[in-house]
N, C-alpha and C positions, 0 to 999 in steps of 0.2 A: 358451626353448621353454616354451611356457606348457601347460596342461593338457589345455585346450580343444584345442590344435593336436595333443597325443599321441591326444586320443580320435579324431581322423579318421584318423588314421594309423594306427591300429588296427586303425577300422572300414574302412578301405580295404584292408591285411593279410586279414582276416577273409573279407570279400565276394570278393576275389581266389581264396581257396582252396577256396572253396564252391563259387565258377566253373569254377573249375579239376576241384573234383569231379566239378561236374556235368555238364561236358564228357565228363568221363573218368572212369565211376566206379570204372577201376581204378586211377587212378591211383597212384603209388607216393610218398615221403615227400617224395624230391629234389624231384618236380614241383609238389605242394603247398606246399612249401617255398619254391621258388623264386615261386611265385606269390603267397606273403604276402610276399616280399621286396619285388616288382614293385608288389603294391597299395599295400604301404607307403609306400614312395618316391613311387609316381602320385598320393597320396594329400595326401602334403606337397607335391610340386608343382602341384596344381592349387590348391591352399589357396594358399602363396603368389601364382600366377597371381592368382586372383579377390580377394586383399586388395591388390595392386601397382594390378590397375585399379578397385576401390575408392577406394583412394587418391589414382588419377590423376582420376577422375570428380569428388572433392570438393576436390582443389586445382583445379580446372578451374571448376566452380561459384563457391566462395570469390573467385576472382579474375574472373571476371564481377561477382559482387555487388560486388568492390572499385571495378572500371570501372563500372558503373550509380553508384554513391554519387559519385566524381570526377567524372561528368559532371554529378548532382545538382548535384554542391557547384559546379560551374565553372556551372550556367546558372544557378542560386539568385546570383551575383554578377552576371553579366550582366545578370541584373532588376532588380538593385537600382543597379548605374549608370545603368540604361536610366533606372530612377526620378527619379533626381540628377540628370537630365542636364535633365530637364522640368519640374525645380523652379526651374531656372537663371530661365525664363522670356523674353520673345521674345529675340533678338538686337536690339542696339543696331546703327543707321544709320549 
């Protein structure tokens, strides 16, 4: 768990209970309480969420740019037989 990931988790806790106050500004400690538990936890889960499709979004890219370069590389040969092939010169009768 890195630091970065504690301070959203925090900040998710924190914004939860102020919610929650500001809903209810009587609220009492359990329900405060339980709403930094909730923000906390929403907090790391949407963090995980959004770096899972991060992640999915640049192996997805990565592997397009890998297929663009294999096709480079497969027509870049194709040109160059095409080339060979007209060096040959006409056909013999």
């Amino acid at each position: 768990m890195g630091i970065g990931k504690l301070i959203e988790e925090v900040g998710g806790a924190i914004a939860a209970e102020q919610a929650a106050e500001a809903a209810d500004p009587n609220a009492n400690m359990l329900v405060k309480g339980a709403a930094a538990v909730a923000g906390f936890v929403g907090a790391g889960k949407l963090s995980d969420a959004l770096e899972s499709h991060a992640d999915a979004k640049r192996d997805e890219s990565e592997a397009t740019a890998q297929a663009a370069d294999q096709n480079a590389g497969q027509d870049a040969d194709q040109d160059a037989s095409d080339d060979n092939s007209d060096d040959a010169g006409p056909e013999p009768k």
